[in-house]
Each structure stands twice: as C-alpha cells, then as structure tokens.
KEPA-525359 format. One record per residue (C-alpha): residue in one letter; x, y, z. Coordinates in steps of 0.02 Angstrom, whole numbers, plus 50000, padded with zeros to 5 digits. Layout:
BEGIN
AXYZ;...
// end
This chain:
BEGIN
X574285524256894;X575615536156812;X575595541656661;X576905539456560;X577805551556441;X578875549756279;X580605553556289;X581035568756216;X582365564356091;X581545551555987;X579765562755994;X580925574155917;X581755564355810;X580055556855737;X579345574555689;X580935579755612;X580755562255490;X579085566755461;X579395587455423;X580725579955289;X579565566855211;X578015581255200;X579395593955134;X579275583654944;X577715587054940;X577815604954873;X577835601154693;X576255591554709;X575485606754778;X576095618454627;X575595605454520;X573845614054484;X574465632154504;X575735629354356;X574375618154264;X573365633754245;X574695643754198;X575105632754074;X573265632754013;X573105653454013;X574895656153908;X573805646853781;X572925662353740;X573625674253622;X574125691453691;X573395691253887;X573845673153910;X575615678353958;X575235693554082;X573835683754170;X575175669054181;X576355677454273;X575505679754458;X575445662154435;X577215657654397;X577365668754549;X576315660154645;X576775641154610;X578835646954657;X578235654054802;X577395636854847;X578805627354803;
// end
C-alpha cells in the first residue's frame, strides 16, 4: 500500500485561495478595538488621549 501525496501545485494553489479569503477578515477583527475607541472619545478631556493607542492599535490590525 503506498501512500499517496498531493501534487504540489494545486496544494499550493488551495492555500493561496484560502490566505486571500482569510485576508478580509481584518476589519472584523478591528471591529471591537475601534468600538472602544469610539466609546472612550465619549468622555470629555481623557477620552481622546486614551483613544489614540487604540486607533493605533486597530490600523495596525488592519
């Protein structure tokens, strides 16, 4: 009994579909990350300096 194994070019080609499908998927990601900061610029006078490590952080994500 041999065991078989996948050609190399379609193996490749399949993880290359599916890297490109997950790549979309960064948004949903930020999507709590800027949520929050959203929530924090709420409050008056810190809202906007706490805020900004998370603007930082949800472009880094995406």
């Amino acid at each position: 009994m041999t065991i078989r194994r996948p050609h190399k070019l379609p193996f490749a080609l399949l993880m290359l579909t599916l890297a490109a499908g997950l790549s979309g998927c960064s948004g949903l990601i930020a999507l709590p990350v800027r949520t929050a900061s959203a929530v924090v610029k709420v409050v008056p006078v810190a809202g906007n300096v706490v805020a900004a490590p998370l603007d930082v952080a949800a472009d880094a994500i995406d």
